[in-house]
ROMAR-641212 format. One record per residue (C-alpha): x, y, z; residue number from 1. Coordinates in nm, 4 decimals, m for minus. Layout:
residues N
SITE x y z seq
SITE X Y Z NUM
...
//
This chain:
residues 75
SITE x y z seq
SITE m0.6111 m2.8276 m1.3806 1
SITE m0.6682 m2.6630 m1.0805 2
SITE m0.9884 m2.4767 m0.9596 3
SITE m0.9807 m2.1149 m1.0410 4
SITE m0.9370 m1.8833 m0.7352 5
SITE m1.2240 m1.6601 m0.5935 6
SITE m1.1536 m1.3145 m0.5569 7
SITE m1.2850 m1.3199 m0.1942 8
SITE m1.0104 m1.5972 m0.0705 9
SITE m0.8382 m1.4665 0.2127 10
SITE m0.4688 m1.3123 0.1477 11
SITE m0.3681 m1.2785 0.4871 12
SITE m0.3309 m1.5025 0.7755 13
SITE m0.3155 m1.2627 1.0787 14
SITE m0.3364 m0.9193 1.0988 15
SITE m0.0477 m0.6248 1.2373 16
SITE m0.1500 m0.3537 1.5174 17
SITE m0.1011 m0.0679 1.4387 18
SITE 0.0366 0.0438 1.7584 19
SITE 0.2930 m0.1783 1.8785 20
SITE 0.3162 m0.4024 1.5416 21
SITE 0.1936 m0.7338 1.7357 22
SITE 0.0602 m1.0000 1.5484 23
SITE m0.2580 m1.1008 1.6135 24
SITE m0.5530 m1.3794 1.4818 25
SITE m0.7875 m1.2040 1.2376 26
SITE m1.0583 m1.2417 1.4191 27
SITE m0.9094 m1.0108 1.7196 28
SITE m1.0681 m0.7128 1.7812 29
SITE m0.8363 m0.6080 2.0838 30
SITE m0.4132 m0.6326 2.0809 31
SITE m0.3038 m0.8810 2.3170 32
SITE m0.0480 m0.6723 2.3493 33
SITE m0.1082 m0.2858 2.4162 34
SITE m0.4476 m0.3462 2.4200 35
SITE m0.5691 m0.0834 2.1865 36
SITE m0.9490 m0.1967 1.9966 37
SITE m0.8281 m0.2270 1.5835 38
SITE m1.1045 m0.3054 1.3521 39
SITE m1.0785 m0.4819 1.0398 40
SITE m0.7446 m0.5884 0.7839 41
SITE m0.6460 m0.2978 0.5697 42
SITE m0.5105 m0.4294 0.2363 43
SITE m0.1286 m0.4509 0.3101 44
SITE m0.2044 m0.7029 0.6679 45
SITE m0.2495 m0.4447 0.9201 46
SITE m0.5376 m0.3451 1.1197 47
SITE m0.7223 m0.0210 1.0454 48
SITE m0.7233 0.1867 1.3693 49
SITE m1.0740 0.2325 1.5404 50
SITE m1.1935 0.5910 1.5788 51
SITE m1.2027 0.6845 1.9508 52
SITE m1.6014 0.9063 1.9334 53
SITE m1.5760 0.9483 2.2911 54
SITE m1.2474 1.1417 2.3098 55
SITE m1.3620 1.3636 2.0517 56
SITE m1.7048 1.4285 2.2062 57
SITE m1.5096 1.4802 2.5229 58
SITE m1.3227 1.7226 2.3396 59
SITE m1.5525 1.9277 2.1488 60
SITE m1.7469 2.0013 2.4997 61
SITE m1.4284 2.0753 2.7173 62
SITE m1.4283 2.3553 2.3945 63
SITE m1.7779 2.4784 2.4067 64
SITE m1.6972 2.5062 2.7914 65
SITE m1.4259 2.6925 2.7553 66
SITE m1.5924 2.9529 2.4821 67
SITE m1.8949 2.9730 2.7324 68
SITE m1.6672 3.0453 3.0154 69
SITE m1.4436 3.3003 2.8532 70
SITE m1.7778 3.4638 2.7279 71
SITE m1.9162 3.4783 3.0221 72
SITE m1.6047 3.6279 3.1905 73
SITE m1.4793 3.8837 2.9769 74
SITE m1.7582 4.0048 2.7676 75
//
């Protein structure tokens, strides 16, 4: 009889990017491909996309900016 398997044992053997659909080791946290940062395996093999903080911060004060500015000159 064989051991019974854990439930942690590892499914996968490399994980997808979801960018360009490169294989890559698990242990990658950047494509070798297209370069793009993935984090972690999802549950079907591929790699759960990072979230980018820094283009949304970026974003969010390019807004305020832009509300200050219109403020400013029109009111």
């Amino acid at each position: 009889m064989s051991a019974p398997s854990s439930s942690k044992e590892k499914k996968h053997i490399s994980k997808k990017c979801p960018e360009c659909y490169e294989y890559m080791p698990l242990e990658a946290k950047v494509c070798p491909a297209c370069k793009m940062r993935v984090g972690k395996i999802g549950p079907h093999g591929m790699a759960v996309r990072l979230t980018e903080w820094r283009a949304y911060t970026i974003c969010m004060a390019l807004w305020l900016f832009l509300a200050f500015y219109i403020k400013w000159a029109f009111f």
